[in-house]
Every structure is written in structure tokens, then in C-alpha cells.
C-alpha positions as CSV (number, residue, x, y, z in Angstrom):
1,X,0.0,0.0,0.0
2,X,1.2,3.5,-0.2
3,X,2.1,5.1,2.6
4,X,1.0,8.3,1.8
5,X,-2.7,7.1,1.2
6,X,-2.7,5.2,4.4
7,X,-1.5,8.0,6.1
8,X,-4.4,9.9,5.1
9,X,-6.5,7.2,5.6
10,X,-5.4,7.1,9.2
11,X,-5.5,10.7,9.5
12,X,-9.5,10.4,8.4
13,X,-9.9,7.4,10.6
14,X,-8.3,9.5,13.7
15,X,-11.0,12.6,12.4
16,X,-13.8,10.6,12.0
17,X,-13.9,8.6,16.1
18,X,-13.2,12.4,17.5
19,X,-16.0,14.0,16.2
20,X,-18.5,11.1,16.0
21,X,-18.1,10.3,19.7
22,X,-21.3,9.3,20.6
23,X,-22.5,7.1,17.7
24,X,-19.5,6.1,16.0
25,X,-18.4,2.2,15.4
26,X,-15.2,0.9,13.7
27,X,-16.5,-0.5,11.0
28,X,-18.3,3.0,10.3
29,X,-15.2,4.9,10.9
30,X,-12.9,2.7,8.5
31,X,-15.6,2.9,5.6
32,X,-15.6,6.8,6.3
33,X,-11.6,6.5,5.8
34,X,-11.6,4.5,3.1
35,X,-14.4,6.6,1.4
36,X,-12.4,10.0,2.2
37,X,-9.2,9.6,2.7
38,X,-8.0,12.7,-0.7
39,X,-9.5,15.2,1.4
40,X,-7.3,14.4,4.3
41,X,-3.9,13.9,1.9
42,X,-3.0,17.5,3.2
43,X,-2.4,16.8,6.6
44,X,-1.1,13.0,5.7
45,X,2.5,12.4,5.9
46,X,4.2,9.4,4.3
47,X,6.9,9.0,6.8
48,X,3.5,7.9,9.2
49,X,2.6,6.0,6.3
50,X,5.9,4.1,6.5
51,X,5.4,4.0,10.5
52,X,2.4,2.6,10.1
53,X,3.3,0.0,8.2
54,X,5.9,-0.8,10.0
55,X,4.0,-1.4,13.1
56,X,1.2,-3.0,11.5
57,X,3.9,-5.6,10.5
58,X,5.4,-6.6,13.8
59,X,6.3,-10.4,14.2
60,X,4.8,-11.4,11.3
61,X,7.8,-13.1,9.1
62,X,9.1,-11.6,5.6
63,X,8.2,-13.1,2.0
64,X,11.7,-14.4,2.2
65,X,10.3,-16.6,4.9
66,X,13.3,-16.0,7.3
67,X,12.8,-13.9,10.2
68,X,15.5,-10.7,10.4
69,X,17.2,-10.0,13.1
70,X,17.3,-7.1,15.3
71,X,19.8,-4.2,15.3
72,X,22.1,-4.8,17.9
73,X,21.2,-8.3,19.4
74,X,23.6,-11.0,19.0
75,X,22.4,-13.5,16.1
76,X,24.0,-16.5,18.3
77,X,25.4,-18.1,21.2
78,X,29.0,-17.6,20.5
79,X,28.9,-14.1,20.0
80,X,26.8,-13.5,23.0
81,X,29.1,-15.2,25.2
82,X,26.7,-18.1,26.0
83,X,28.8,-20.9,25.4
């Protein structure tokens, strides 16, 4: 997906559950986002975009099917002085 359009999408999403407080329901607000997310592509941001999908893909495991390691954390036993 583009990040730009789900960044705008979130930002209508966000818009949408503030000012329909009282009868609002997710399903509503995501078909409001979904249905209006160009009029919010102003205040979108495609480095939230990126963010977003970033965290929206969190432990699940890359096409490559091997899981990457993280920055900084030792990839095994020997170098982390478990021996």
C-alpha cells in the first residue's frame, strides 16, 4: 500500500472517532476512511505512512520466509558469550 494514502486514511480514521463520539463504530469509521481519505492527503505524511506499516507488521515473518534480526542483538550463542 502506499504510505502516503494510508497515512491519510489514518488521519480520516483519527477525524472521523473524534467527532463522532457518541455514535460512532469501527467498522463505520474505517468505511468513512476509506471513502475520504483525498481530502485528508494534506495533513497525511508518508513518513506515518511508513510508521504505520511498519508497526502494523510486527512479528509477522518476511516473504523471504526467514525472520531478520534485530539491530544490535547478538544472532548466536558464541557471539553472545553463551557458550
Amino acid at each position: 500500500m502506499n504510505p502516503l494514502k494510508l497515512s491519510a486514511q489514518f488521519a480520516a480514521y483519527v477525524w472521523y472517532t473524534e467527532v463522532r463520539q457518541g455514535s460512532r463504530t469501527h467498522d463505520e469509521a474505517l468505511r468513512f476512511a476509506r471513502e475520504n481519505w483525498a481530502a485528508f492527503r494534506p495533513s497525511a505524511r508518508e513518513g506515518w505512512g511508513r510508521l504505520l506499516m511498519r508497526v502494523a507488521n510486527v512479528g509477522r515473518v518476511p516473504r523471504g520466509g526467514v525472520r531478520r534480526h534485530q539491530a544490535g542483538r547478538p544472532t548466536n550463542r558464541a557471539s553472545a558469550g553463551l557458550n
